[in-house]
N, C-alpha and C positions, 0 to 999 in steps of 0.2 A: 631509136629516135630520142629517148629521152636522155640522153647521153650529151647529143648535139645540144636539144635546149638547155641543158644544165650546165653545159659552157660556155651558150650565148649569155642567160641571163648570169652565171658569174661573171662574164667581162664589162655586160652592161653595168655590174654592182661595181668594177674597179673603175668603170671608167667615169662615172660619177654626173653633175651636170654640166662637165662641157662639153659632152657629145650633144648635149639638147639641143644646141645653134645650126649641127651641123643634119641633126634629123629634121629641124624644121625648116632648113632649106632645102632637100632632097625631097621632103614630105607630098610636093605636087606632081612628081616624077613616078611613076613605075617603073623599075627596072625587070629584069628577069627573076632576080634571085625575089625582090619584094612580091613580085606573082607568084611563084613560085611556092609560098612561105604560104601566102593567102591559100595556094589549095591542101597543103598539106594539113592549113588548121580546117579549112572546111570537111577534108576528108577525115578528120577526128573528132569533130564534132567541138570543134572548139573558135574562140573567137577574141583576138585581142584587138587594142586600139591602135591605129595607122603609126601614131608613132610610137609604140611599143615597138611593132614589127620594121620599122625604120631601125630601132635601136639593137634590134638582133642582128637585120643582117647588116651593119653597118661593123658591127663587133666579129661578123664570120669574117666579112672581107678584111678587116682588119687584120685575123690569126695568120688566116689564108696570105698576106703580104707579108707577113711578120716574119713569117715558117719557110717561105717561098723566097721571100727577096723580089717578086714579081709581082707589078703592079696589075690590078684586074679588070678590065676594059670596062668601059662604061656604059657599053649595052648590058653587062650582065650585074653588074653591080655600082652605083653613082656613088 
């Protein structure tokens, strides 16, 4: 797992602040992948801020598009 995080927060470092408009519009949203995210930190005992975790998975589905060429529905990621 720490593999994942260590790629989420390097894309959030390249992606710099102009993902910030786009986390703090999704920010009133849960999606699956942001639930998702939230029990993985509760199940390790760990705890970051809504939009930190906006900023991960916003940078997963990013790869995930990137790597894919396919775009990833917006129940599962906004």
């Amino acid at each position: 797992m720490s593999g994942l995080m260590d790629k989420a927060k390097e894309a959030m470092g390249k992606s710099g602040s102009s993902s910030g408009g786009a986390a703090q519009g999704g920010a009133g949203k849960e999606d699956y992948a942001d639930k998702g995210l939230d029990q993985i930190e509760k199940r390790a005992g760990m705890s970051q801020s809504r939009e930190t975790n906006e900023k991960i998975t916003d940078a997963g589905r990013g790869m995930y598009e990137k790597s894919t060429g396919s775009k990833v529905s917006d129940k599962v990621s906004n």
